[in-house]
C-alpha positions in Angstrom: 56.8 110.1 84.9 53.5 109.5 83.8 53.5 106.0 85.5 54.1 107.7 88.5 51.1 110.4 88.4 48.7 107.6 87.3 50.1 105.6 90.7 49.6 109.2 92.7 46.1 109.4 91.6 43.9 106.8 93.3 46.1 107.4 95.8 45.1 111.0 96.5 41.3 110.1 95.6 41.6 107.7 98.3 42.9 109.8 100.8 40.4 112.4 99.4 37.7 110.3 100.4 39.3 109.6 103.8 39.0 112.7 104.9 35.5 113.1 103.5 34.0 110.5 105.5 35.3 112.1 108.6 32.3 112.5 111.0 31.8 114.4 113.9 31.7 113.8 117.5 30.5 116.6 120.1 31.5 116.5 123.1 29.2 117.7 126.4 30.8 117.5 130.0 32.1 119.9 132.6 35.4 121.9 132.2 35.1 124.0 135.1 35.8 122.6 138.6 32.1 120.8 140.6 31.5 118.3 142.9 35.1 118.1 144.2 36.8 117.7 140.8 39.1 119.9 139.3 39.5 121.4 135.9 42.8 119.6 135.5 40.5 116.2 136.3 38.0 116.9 133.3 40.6 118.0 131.4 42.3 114.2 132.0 38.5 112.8 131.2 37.9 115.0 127.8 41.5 113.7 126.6 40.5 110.1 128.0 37.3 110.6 125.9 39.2 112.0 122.3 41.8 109.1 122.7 38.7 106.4 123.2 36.9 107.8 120.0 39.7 108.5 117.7 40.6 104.9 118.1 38.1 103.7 115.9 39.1 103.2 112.8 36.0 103.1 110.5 34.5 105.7 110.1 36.8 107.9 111.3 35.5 110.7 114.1 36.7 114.4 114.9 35.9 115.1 118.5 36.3 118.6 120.0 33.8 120.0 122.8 30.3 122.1 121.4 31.9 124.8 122.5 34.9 125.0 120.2 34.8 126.6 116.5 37.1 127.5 113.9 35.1 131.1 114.0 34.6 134.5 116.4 30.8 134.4 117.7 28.5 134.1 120.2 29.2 130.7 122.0 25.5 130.1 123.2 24.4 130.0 119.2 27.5 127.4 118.4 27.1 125.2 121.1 23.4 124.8 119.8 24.3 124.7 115.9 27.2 122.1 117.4 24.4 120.1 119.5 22.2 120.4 116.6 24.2 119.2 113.7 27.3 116.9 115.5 27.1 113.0 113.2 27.0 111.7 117.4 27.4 113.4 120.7 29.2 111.7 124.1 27.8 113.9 127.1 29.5 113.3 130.5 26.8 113.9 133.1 28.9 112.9 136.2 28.9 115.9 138.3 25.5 117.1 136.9 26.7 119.9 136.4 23.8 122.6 134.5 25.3 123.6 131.4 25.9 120.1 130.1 22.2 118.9 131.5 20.9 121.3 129.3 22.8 120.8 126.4 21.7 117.2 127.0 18.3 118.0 127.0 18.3 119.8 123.5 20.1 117.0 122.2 17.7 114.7 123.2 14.6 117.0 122.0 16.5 116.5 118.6 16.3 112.9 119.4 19.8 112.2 117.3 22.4 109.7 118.1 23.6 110.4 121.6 26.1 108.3 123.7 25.9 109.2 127.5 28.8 108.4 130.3 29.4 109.1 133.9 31.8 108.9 136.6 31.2 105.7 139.3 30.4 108.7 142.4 27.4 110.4 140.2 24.1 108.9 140.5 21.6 108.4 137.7 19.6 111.5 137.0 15.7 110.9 137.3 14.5 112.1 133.1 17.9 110.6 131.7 17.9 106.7 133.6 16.3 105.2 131.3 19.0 105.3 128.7 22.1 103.2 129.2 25.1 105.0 130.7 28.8 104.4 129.9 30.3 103.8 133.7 34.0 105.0 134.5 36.1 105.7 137.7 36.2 108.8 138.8 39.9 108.4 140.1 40.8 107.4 136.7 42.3 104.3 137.3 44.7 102.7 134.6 43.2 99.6 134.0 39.7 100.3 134.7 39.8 103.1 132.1 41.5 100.9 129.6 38.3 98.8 129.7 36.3 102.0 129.7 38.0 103.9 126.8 36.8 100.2 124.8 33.5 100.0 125.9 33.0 103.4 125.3 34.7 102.9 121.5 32.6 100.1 121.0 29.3 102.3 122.5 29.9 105.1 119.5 30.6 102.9 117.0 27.2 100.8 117.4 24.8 103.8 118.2 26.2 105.6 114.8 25.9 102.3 112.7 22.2 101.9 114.2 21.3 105.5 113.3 22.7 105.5 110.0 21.3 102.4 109.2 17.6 103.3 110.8 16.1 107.2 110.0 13.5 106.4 112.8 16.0 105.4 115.3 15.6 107.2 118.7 17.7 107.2 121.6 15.1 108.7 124.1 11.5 109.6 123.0 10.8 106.4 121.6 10.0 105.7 125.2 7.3 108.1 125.1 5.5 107.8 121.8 5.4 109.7 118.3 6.7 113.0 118.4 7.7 115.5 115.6 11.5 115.5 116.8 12.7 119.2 116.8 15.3 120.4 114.2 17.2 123.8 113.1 15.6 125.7 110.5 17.5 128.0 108.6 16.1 132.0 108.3 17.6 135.4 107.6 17.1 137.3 110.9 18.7 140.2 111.9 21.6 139.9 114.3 21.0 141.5 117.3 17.4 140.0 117.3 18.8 136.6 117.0 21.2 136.8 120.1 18.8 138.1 122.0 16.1 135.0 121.2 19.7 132.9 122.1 20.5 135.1 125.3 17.1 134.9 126.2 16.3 131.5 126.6 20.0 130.0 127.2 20.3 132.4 130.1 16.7 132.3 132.1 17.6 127.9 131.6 20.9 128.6 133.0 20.0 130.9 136.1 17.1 128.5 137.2 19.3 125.5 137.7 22.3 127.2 139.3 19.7 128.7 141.6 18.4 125.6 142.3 21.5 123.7 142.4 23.8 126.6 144.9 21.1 128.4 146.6 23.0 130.2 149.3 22.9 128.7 152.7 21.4 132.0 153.8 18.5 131.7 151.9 17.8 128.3 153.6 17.8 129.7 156.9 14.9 130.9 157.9 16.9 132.9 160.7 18.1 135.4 157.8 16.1 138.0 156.1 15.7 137.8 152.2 16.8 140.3 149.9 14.2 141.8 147.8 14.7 141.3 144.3 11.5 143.2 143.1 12.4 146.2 144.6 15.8 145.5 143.2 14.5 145.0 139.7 12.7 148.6 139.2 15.6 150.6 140.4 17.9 148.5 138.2 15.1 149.7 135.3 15.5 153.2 136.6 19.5 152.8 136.3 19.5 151.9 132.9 17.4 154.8 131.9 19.8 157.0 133.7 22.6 155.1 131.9 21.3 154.8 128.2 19.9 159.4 129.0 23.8 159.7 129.8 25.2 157.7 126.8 22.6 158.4 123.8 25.5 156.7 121.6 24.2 153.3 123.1 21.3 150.9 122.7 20.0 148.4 124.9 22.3 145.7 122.8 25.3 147.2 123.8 25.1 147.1 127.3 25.1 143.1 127.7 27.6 141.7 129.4 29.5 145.7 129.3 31.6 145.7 132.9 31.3 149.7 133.0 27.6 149.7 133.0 27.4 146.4 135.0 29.8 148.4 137.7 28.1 151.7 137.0 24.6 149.9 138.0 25.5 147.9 141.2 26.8 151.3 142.4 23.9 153.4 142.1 21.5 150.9 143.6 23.4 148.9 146.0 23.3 145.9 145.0 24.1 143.8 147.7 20.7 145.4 149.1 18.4 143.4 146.7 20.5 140.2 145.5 22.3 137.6 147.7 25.7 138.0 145.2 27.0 139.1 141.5 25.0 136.2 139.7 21.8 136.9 141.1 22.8 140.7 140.2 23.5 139.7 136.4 20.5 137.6 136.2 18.4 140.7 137.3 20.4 143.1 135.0 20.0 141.0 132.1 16.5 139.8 132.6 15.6 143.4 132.8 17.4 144.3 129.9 15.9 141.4 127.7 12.3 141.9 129.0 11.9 146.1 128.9 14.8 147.3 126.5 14.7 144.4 124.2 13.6 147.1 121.3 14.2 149.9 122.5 14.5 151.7 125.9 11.3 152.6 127.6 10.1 155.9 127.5 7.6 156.3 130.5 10.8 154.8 132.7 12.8 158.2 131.4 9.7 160.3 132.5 9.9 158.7 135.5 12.7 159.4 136.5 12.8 163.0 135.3 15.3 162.8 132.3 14.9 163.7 129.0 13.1 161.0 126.1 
């Protein structure tokens, strides 16, 4: 009996230490359908991508998307903790699609290990060329991606060795000079101030390039007349004041992302007066929200407006 525990016990502490040395790998890449692919297509990438990196046997690697947690919150904070503090990231840039540029991008300003693919249809982005890509068909073909899935094994296994072996190695702004790499710092902040910093600056990054990446045909032609968003912006102003004077039991905080007041304000203004469609509209309402309710809601837009303060 004892024999047998004394076997068990390296065993477990082996196993123990298995598990230990697990490391993580986030994943960045579209899951939505762009550029003519489908969501079933990037699904059949991500799981191409998990398969390729869980093949390697040592270390070991958990990959699951930045998105994904074992926790309730708010998804811009753990996609930027995730960014942040995955052991390696693989980001799939084919598409270009904005969410994953972005998440790039703060991955790179953290200048830790980073691994980037893309599909054989996407060309090379202009800030990001300079760092080798790992190539794959876009129609997934068998063999090719057999080759890929090893490549791309091989890719994570040499860039994690390299940056565990190396504090100072850099996948991207060694190609610039010294910098003092950005990192997460850890502070006791009050909640609703903290997802408004995140709300703030992952939304106005977000708006900007899907403006710039689907501006409406209309707003190419010079043949149709523009909305006016300025104009739109102060009576969206005015309709919060109305909103928050007809529901004292809210605050500013509440009202983000709330479909009631988001309806309640398109009504009263007309939005499709001011904004060419419902992003631009939730762009304006939350911009105006984080930029003249972000403490509390203004007083001289109540006077304004004749209600009560």
């Amino acid at each position: 009996m004892s024999e047998e525990k004394k076997d068990k016990k390296p065993e477990t502490a082996k196993e123990f230490a298995k598990v230990k040395e697990q490391l993580t790998c986030g994943l960045v890449m579209p899951i939505s359908p762009i550029d003519g692919c489908t969501a079933e297509h990037w699904s059949e990438v991500k799981n191409i991508i998990i398969e390729a990196v869980e093949s390697i046997g040592e270390p070991r690697f958990t990959v699951r998307l930045v998105s994904d947690a074992d926790d309730v919150g708010v998804i811009q904070k753990r996609i930027v903790q995730n960014v942040y503090s995955s052991d390696i990231i693989v980001c799939d840039v084919s598409g270009k699609n904005p969410n994953v540029m972005f998440e790039l991008g703060m991955r790179l300003a953290f200048d830790k290990a980073t691994v980037i693919i893309k599909d054989d249809k996407t060309d090379y982005a202009f800030d990001t060329g300079i760092i080798e890509h790992v190539p794959y068909p876009r129609d997934l073909r068998f063999s090719r991606i057999v080759t890929f899935k090893a490549a791309l094994a091989e890719k994570v296994l040499a860039t994690q060795r390299a940056a565990k072996a190396d504090p100072s190695h850099s996948t991207f702004l060694k190609n610039f000079g010294k910098f003092q790499v950005a990192n997460l710092t850890e502070s006791v902040v009050p909640a609703d101030k903290l997802t408004f910093e995140l709300l703030r600056e992952l939304q106005d990054e977000m708006h900007r390039m899907r403006r710039e990446l689907s501006v409406p045909r209309s707003r190419k032609d010079p043949t149709v007349a523009l909305r006016d968003p300025v104009a739109g912006a102060t009576r969206i102003a005015i309709a919060i004041s109305r909103y928050l004077a007809k529901n004292p039991s809210m605050k500013p905080a509440d009202l983000i992302g709330n479909r009631e007041f988001l309806d309640a304000v398109e009504s009263e203004i007309g939005a499709p007066r001011f904004y060419m469609g419902p992003d631009d509209f939730r762009a304006a309402v939350d911009d105006v929200l984080l930029t003249q309710f972000l403490d509390e809601a203004n007083p001289l837009l109540f006077s304004k407006v004749g209600l009560p303060v």
